[in-house]
matplotlib code that plots the C-alpha trace (Angstrom):
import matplotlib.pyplot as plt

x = [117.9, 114.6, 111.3, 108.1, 105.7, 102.2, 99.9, 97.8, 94.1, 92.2, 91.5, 95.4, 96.1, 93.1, 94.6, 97.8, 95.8, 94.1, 98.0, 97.3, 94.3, 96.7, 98.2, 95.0, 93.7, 96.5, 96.5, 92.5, 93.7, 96.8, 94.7, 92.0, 94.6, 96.0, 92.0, 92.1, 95.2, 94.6, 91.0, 93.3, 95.7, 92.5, 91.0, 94.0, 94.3, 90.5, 91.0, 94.3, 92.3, 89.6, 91.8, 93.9, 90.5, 89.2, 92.7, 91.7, 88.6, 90.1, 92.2, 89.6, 87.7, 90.1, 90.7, 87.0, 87.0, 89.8, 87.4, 84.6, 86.4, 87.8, 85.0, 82.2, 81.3, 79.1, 80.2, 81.3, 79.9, 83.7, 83.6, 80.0, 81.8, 84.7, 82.1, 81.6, 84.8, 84.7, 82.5, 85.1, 87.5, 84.7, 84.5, 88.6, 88.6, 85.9, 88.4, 90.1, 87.2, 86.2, 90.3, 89.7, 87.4, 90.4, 92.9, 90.6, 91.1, 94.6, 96.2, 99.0, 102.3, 103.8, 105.2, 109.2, 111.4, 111.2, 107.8, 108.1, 110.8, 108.6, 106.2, 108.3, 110.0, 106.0, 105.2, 108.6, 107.6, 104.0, 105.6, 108.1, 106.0, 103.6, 105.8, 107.2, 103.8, 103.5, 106.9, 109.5, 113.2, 112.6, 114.8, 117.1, 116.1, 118.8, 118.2, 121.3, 123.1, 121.7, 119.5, 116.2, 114.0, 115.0, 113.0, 114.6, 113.1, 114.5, 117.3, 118.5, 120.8, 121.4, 124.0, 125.5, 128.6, 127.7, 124.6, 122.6, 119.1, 118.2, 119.2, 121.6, 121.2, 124.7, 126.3, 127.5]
y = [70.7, 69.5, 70.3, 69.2, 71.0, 70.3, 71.7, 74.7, 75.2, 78.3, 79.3, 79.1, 81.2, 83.6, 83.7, 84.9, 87.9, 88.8, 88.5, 92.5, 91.7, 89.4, 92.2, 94.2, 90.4, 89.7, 93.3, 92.8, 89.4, 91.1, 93.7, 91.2, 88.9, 91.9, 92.8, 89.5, 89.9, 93.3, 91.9, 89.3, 91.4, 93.4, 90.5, 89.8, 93.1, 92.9, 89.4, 91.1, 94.3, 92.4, 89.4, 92.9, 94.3, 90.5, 90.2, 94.3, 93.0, 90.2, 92.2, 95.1, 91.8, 90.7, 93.9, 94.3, 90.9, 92.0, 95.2, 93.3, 91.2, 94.0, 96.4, 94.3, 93.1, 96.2, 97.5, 100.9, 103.4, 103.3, 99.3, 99.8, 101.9, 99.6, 97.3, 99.2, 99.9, 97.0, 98.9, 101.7, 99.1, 98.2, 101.9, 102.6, 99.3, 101.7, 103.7, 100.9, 99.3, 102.4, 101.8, 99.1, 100.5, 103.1, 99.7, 97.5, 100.2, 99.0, 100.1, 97.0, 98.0, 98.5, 94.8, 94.2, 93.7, 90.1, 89.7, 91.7, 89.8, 86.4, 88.3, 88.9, 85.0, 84.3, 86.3, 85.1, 81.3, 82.1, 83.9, 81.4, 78.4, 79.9, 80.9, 77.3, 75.8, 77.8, 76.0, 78.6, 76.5, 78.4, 80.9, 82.2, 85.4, 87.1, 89.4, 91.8, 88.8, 85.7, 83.9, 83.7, 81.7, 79.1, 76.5, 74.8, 72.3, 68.4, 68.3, 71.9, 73.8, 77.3, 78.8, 79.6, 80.8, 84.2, 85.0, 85.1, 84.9, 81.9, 78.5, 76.3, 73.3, 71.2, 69.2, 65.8]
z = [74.2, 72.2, 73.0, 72.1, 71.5, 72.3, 70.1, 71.4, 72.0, 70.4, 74.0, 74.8, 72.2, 73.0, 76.7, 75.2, 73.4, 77.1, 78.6, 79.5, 81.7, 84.3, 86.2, 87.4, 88.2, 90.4, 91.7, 92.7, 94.1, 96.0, 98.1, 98.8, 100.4, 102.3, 103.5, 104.6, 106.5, 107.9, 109.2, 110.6, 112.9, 114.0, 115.4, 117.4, 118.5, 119.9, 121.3, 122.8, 124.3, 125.3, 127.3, 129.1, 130.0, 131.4, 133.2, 134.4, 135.7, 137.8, 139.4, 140.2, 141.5, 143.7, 145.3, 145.7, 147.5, 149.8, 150.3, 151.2, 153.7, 155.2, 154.9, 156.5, 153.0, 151.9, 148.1, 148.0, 145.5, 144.0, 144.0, 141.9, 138.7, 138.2, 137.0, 134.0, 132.9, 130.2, 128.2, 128.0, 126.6, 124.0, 123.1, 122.9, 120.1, 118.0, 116.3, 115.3, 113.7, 111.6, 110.0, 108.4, 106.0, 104.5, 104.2, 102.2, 99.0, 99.4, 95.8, 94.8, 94.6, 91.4, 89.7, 91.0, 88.2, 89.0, 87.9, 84.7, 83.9, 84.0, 82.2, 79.4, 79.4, 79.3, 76.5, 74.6, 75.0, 73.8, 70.8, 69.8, 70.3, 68.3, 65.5, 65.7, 65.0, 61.9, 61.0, 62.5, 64.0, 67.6, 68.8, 71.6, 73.9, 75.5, 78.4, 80.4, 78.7, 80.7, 77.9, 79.4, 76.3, 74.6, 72.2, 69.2, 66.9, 67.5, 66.1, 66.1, 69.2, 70.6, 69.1, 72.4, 70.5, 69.5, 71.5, 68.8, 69.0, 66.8, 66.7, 64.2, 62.9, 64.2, 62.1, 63.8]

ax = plt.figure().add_subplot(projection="3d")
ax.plot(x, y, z, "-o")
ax.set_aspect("equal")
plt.show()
């Protein structure tokens, strides 16, 4: 396996430096996308509450229609308060509302093993590209025994043999 490798920029190697500052930026972007989401599901809830309390106030309607055609058509005093009872939905969905403001300081969970694992291959690559540039042959990372890094100069291979964490010039 030979790879080339393409000459870094200052600022590549300055992001490597600032490689600490990724997690609390993902972290920041991780709750704001779970705001977003939580804002989200409350406004389906509301358009949920609100379409029960609309389907409410058909019925009422219709059995205040049936009333009237019975009852000579006059509205009763009870007929009159059903009327309002949409603004008692609009006050049950308050609570609700006021929750959202707890969930937005949404702390991000700590990083699976997963992810600090392709933070370390990350940080490996940056290291042993760098260390090739200064004229270093590449080398081999090995990790719970899986290799998980590997960059050799043209011409050199992985010495796969012993696991070793370097690579060998092969003789053909």
């Amino acid at each position: 396996g030979t790879t080339t490798v393409q000459p870094a920029t200052p600022t590549e190697e300055a992001q490597a430096c600032d490689a600490p500052a990724a997690p609390q930026a993902k972290a920041k972007a991780k709750a704001k996308a779970e705001a977003k989401a939580q804002a989200k599901a409350q406004a389906k809830a509301e358009a949920k509450a609100k379409a029960k309390a609309k389907a409410k106030g058909k019925a009422k309607a219709k059995a205040k229609a049936k009333a009237q055609a019975g009852g000579g058509g006059a509205p009763t005093a009870e007929d009159e308060e059903t009327e309002e009872t949409p603004v008692q939905v609009i006050k049950a969905e308050e609570p609700e509302a006021t929750q959202t403001t707890t969930t937005t300081t949404v702390v991000a969970p700590p990083l699976s093993a997963a992810e600090i694992e392709a933070r370390i291959v990350e940080a490996i690559k940056e290291h042993i590209i760098n260390s090739m540039r200064k004229g270093g042959q590449g080398c081999v990372v090995a990790q719970h025994g899986k290799i998980v890094a590997s960059f050799c100069k043209p011409g050199w291979d992985i010495d796969k043999r012993r696991n070793i964490h370097s690579c060998s010039k092969t003789l053909t």
